[in-house]
DOMIKE-648256 format. One line per field, with one value per residue (C-alpha): residue number from 1; residue in one letter; x, y, z. Coordinates in nm, 3 decimals. Layout:
BEGIN
seq <- c(NUM ...)
type <- c(a ...)
x <- c(X ...)
y <- c(Y ...)
z <- c(Z ...)
//
This chain:
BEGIN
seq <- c(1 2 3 4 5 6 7 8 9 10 11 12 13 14 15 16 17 18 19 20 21 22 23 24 25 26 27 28 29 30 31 32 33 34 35 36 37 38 39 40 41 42 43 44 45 46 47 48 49 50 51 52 53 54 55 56 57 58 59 60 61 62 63 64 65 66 67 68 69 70 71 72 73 74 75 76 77 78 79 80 81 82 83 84 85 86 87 88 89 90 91 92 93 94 95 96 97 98 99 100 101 102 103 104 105 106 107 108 109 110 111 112 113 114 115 116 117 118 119 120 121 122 123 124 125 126 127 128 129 130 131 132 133 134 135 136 137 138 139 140 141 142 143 144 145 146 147 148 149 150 151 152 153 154 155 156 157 158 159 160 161 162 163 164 165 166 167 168 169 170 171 172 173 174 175 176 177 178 179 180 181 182 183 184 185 186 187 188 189 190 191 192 193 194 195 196 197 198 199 200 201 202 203 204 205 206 207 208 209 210 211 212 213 214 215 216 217 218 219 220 221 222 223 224 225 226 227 228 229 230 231 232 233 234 235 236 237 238 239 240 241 242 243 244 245 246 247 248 249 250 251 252 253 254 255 256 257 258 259 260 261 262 263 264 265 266 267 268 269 270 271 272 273 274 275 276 277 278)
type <- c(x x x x x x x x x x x x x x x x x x x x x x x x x x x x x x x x x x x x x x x x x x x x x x x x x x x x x x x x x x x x x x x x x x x x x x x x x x x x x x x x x x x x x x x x x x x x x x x x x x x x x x x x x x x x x x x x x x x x x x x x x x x x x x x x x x x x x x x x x x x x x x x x x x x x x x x x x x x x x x x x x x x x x x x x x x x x x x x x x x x x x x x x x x x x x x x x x x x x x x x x x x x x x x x x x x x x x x x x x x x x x x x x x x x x x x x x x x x x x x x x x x x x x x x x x x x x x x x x x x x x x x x x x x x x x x x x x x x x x x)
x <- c(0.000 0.089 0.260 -0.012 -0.321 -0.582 -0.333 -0.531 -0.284 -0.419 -0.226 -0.287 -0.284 -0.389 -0.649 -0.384 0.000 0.180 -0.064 -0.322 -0.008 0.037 -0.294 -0.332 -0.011 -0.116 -0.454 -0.325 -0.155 -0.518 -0.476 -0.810 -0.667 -0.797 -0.799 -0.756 -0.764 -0.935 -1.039 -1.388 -1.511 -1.337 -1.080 -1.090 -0.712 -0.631 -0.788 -0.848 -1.071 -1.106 -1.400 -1.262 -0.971 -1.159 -1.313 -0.976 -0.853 -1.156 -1.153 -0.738 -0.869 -0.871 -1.065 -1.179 -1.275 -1.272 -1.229 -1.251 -1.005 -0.760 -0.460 -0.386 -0.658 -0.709 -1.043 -1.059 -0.730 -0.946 -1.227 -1.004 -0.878 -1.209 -1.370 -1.086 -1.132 -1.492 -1.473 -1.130 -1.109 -0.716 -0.436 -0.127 0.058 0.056 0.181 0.214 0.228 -0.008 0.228 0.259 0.500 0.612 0.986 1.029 1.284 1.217 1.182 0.947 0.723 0.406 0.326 0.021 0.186 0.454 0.199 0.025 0.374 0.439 0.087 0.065 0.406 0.574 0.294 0.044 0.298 0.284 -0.082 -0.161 0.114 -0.023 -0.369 -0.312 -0.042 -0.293 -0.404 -0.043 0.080 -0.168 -0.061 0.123 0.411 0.314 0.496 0.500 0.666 0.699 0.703 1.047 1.400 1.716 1.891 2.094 2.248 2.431 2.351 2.167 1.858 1.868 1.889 1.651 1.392 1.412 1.061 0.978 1.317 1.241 0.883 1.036 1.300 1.090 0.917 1.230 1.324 1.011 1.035 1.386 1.302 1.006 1.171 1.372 1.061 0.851 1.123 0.926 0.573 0.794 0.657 0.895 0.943 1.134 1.117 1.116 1.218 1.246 1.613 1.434 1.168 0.783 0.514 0.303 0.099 0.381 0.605 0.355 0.245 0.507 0.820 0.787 0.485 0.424 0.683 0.925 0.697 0.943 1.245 1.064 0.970 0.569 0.406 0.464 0.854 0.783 0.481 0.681 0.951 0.706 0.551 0.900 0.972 0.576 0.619 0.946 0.885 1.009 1.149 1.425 1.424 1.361 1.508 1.600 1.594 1.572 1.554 1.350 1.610 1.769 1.543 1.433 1.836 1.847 1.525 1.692 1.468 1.693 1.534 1.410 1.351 1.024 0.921 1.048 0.728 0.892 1.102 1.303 1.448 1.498 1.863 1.771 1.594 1.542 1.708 1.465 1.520 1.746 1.971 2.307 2.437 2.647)
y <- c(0.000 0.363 0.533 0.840 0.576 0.768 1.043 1.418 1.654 2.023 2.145 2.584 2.702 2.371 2.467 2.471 2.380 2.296 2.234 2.103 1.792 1.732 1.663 1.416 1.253 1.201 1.089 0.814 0.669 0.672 0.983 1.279 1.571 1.938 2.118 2.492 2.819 3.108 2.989 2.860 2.983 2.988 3.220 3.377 3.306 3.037 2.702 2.496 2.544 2.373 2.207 2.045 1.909 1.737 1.571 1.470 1.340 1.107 0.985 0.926 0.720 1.002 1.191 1.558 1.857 2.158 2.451 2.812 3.001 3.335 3.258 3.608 3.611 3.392 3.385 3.208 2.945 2.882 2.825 2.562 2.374 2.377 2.249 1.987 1.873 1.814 1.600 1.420 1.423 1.496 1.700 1.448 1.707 2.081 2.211 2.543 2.589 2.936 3.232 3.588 3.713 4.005 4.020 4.356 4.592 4.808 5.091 4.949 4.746 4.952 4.898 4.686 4.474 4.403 4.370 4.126 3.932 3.915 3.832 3.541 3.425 3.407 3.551 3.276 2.985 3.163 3.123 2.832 2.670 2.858 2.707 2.385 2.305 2.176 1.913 1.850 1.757 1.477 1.309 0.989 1.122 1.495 1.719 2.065 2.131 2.499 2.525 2.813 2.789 2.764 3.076 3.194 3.556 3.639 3.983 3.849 3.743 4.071 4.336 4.264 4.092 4.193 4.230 3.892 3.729 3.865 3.649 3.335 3.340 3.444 3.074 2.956 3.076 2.999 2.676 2.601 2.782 2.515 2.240 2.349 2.464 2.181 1.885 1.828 1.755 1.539 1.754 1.766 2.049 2.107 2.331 2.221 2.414 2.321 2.321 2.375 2.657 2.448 2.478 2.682 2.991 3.239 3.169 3.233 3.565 3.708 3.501 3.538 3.327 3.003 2.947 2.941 2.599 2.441 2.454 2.396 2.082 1.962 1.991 1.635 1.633 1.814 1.631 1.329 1.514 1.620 1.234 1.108 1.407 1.367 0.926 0.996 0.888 0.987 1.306 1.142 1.468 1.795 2.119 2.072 2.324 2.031 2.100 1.859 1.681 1.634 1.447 1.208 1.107 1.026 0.801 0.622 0.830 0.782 0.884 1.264 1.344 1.201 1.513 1.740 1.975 1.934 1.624 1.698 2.010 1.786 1.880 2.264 2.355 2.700 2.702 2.849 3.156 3.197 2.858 2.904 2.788 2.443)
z <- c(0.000 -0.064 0.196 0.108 0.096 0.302 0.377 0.365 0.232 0.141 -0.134 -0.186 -0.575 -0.657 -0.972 -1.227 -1.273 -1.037 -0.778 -0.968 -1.151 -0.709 -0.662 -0.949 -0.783 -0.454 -0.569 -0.766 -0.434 -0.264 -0.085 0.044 -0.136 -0.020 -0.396 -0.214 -0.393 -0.557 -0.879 -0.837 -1.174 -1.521 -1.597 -1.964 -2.018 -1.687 -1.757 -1.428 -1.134 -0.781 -0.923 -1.240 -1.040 -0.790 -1.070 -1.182 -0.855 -0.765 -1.136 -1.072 -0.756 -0.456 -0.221 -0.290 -0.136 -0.344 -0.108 -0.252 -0.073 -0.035 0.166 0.251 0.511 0.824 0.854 0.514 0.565 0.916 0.709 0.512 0.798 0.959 0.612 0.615 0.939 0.899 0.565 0.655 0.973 0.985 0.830 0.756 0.506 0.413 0.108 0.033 -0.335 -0.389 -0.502 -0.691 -0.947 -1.118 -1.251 -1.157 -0.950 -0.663 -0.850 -1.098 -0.861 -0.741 -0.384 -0.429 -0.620 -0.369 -0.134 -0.329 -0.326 0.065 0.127 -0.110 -0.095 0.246 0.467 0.345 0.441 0.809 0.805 0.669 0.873 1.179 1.119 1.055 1.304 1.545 1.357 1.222 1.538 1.597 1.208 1.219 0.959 0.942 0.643 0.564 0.223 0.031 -0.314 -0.256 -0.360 -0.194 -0.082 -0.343 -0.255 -0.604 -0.627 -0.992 -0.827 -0.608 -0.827 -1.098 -0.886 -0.515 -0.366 -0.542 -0.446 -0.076 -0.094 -0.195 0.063 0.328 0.233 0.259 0.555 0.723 0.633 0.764 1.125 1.118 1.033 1.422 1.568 1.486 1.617 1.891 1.721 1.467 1.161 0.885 0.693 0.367 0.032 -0.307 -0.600 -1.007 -1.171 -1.502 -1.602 -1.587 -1.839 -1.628 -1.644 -1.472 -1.810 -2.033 -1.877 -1.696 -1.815 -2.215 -2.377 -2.447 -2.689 -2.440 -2.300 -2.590 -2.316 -2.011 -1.843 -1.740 -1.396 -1.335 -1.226 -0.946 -0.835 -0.844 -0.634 -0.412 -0.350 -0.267 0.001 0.146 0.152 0.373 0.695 1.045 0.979 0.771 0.516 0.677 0.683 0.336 0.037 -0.251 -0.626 -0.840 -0.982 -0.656 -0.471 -0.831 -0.844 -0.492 -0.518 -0.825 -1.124 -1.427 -1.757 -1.689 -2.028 -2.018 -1.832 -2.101 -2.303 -2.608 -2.623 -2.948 -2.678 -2.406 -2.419 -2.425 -2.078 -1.967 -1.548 -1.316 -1.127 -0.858 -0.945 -1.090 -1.392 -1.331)
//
């Protein structure tokens, strides 16, 4: 059996991308996945809502419970936990995956828009972390994992893109004062980054367009990366700052190609942000 069989993991930003490829993973292991985020309705340019991908994961052999949500404010991530509770009756991993970009400098980045940044990006993971701690504690191999990078402070990823580069460390750095702070409850607590640009919304619309999808890898490398960190038991991984890559080598994945968009550029991959080149 699946070490996620009948494990209820809420994953934020989970309507498209990203979130929406984890979700489909963990449901095909048997596990209650809590869909959570804004999109409830269809977007005129974002395909996905919390509703289509619950279909998805009970027809991929989960549990779902679509939850409409904005992480910025308490009252609603309560809401979520509370909703989560109720249906599931447990919390066995969090992962925050919800977040905000604009590739812009300080001088160029109006105020709401930084605001818009902090709230979804590092002050969210304080929240939701916050709210479901409770319930974490009680979980028989409890995880935490944030979709944020590891710290990289070559003045390149400061200069061109501070107030979002501040967000994404601020996840990081939550997430390593955690993975101390939550020893005691046994809650592990790690961050999980690409080494390659995804196919995802963010490069089509604030990246360059979906032409550049032809050097980026799908979804579904980091959702496996993020099953092997969440099946680890016993706090064996925490406090890490893992790339994609990383953790597949370690757990013996060999032919990564398969993940590439466009195969015939398999050998031409756009790095994410905030990795060097090797």
């Amino acid at each position: 059996m699946s070490l996620l069989a009948d494990k209820t993991i809420i994953i934020t930003g989970s309507s498209r991308g990203i979130g929406r490829a984890m979700a489909l993973r963990f449901a095909r292991e048997g596990a209650n996945v809590v869909i959570a985020a804004k999109s409830s309705k269809p977007h005129p340019k974002l395909k996905g809502t919390i509703h289509e991908v619950a279909r998805e994961v009970e027809l991929s052999g989960g549990q779902a419970l679509p939850v409409q949500v904005d992480v910025r404010f308490e009252s609603g991530v309560a809401e979520l936990v509370t909703a989560t509770m109720t249906r599931f009756g447990g919390i066995d991993a969090l992962v925050n995956n919800a977040g905000a970009i604009s590739l812009t400098n300080v001088e160029h980045t109006p105020v709401k828009r930084y605001d818009l940044m902090q709230g979804i990006n590092a002050r969210a993971v304080f929240i939701c972390c916050q709210a479901a701690l409770p319930h974490l504690k009680k979980s028989a191999n409890p995880h935490i994992l944030n979709l944020s990078p590891p710290l990289n402070l070559n003045p390149k990823w400061l200069k061109d893109y501070a107030p979002y580069t501040l967000s994404k460390y601020g996840m990081t750095l939550l997430a390593l004062a955690m993975s101390e702070e939550f020893e005691p409850y046994n809650i592990a607590v790690n961050c999980l980054w690409p080494r390659t640009a995804i196919a995802t919304a963010a490069i089509e619309y604030e990246v360059g367009s979906r032409d550049f999808f032809k050097h980026c890898r799908k979804p579904e490398i980091v959702a496996d990366a993020a099953y092997e960190i969440l099946s680890t038991p016993e706090r064996r991984l925490t406090g890490q700052t893992l790339t994609d890559e990383q953790v597949l080598a370690e757990r013996g994945y060999r032919d990564l190609d398969r993940y590439a968009y466009a195969p015939e550029h398999a050998g031409n991959l756009l790095p994410d942000f905030f990795l060097d080149a090797e």
